[in-house]
Every structure is written in C-alpha cells, then in structure tokens.
N, C-alpha and C positions, 0 to 999 in steps of 0.2 A: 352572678349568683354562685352558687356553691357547684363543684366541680361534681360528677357522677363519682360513685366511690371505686370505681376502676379505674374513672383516668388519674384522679387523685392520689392512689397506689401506685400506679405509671410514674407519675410523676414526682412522687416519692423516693423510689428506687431509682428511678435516672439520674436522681440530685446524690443518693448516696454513691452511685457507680464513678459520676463526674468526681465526688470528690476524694473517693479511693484510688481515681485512679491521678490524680494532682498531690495525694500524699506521699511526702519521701521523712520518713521516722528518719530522727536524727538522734545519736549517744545522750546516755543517762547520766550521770558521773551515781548519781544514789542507788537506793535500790526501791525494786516495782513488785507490789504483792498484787498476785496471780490469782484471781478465783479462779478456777476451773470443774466446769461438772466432773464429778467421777464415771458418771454412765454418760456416755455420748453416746448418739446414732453413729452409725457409721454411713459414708455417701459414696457410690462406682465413682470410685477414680479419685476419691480424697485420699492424701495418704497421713496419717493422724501419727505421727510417733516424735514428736519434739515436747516433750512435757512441759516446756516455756515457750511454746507458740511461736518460738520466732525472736522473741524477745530477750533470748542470755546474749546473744553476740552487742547487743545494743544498751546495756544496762552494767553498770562498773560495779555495782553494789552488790549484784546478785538480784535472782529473783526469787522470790519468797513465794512459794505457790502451797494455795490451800485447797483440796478437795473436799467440798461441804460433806460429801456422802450421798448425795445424791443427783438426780438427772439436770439438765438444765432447765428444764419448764418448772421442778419441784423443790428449787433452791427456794427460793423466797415464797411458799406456800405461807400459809398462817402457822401450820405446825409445824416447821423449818425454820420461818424468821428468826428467831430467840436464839437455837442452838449455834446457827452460823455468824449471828452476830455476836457470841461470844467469845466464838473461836476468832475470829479475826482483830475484836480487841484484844485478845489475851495477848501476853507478852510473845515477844518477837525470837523465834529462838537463837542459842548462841551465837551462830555463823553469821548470823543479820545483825546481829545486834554489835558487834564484832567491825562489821562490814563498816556501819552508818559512824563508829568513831571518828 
C-alpha cells in the first residue's frame, strides 16, 4: 500500500541526495537562461554571491540570467505568470544573441 507521507518524503529526498551527489555537469558549447528569484532567503552558512550559480565557468554562450522581480515561491503566482512569461520570450539581448551566432 501507499507509504506514510513522512517516509515518502524520506524517501524522496534520499533519491534527490543520491542523485546530486552521482552528478558531474559537464561544458555547454551554447548558451543557458537563468531564472533566478530577485529576493532570496538567505541560510547560516550559505554564501550567495555568484549571480550564475555556478553555471558561467560551464557554459561557452553565456548565461542569460533573468530576475522576474520577485521572491521564489511568488514567481509563478497567477498574478506573475503573464509578466514573466513575457519577459523570457522577448528577445534575447545583444551579447546572447551575438553569442548563439
């Protein structure tokens, strides 16, 4: 039968931990657009100051990073959807665009 919803969370998390920790990100030759919330939490002992997460040293294109303007739980609200989805279909600015030639 169906698992209690704790150990099912348990066991959630162990499959994502297993498989973060069997990931080795390998070079982009393109280029990768970045959502990223503008307001983040901050966490003891996170240290938050790479604005591409990690991701410029592994990406030849560039990364294209967008900040919707708002938190991460409030990106994709019902009254957020629309404006973010427009921002990231609109055109790609010069340096990206540049890049992907």
């Amino acid at each position: 039968g169906p698992l209690p919803p704790g150990q099912a969370m348990q066991q959630s998390a162990d499959a994502v931990d297993r498989a973060r920790a069997r990931y080795v990100p390998t070079f982009y030759p393109g280029t990768v657009l970045l959502v990223r919330a503008e307001v983040r939490p901050s966490y003891l002992g996170v240290i938050d100051d790479d604005p591409e997460m990690g991701w410029g040293s592994l990406v030849g294109g560039g990364v294209r990073l967008e900040t919707p303007g708002s938190g991460h739980c409030q990106t994709l609200t019902p009254a957020r959807r629309r404006p973010v989805a427009r921002r990231l279909a609109g055109p790609a600015p010069a340096r990206y665009a540049a890049a992907a030639r």
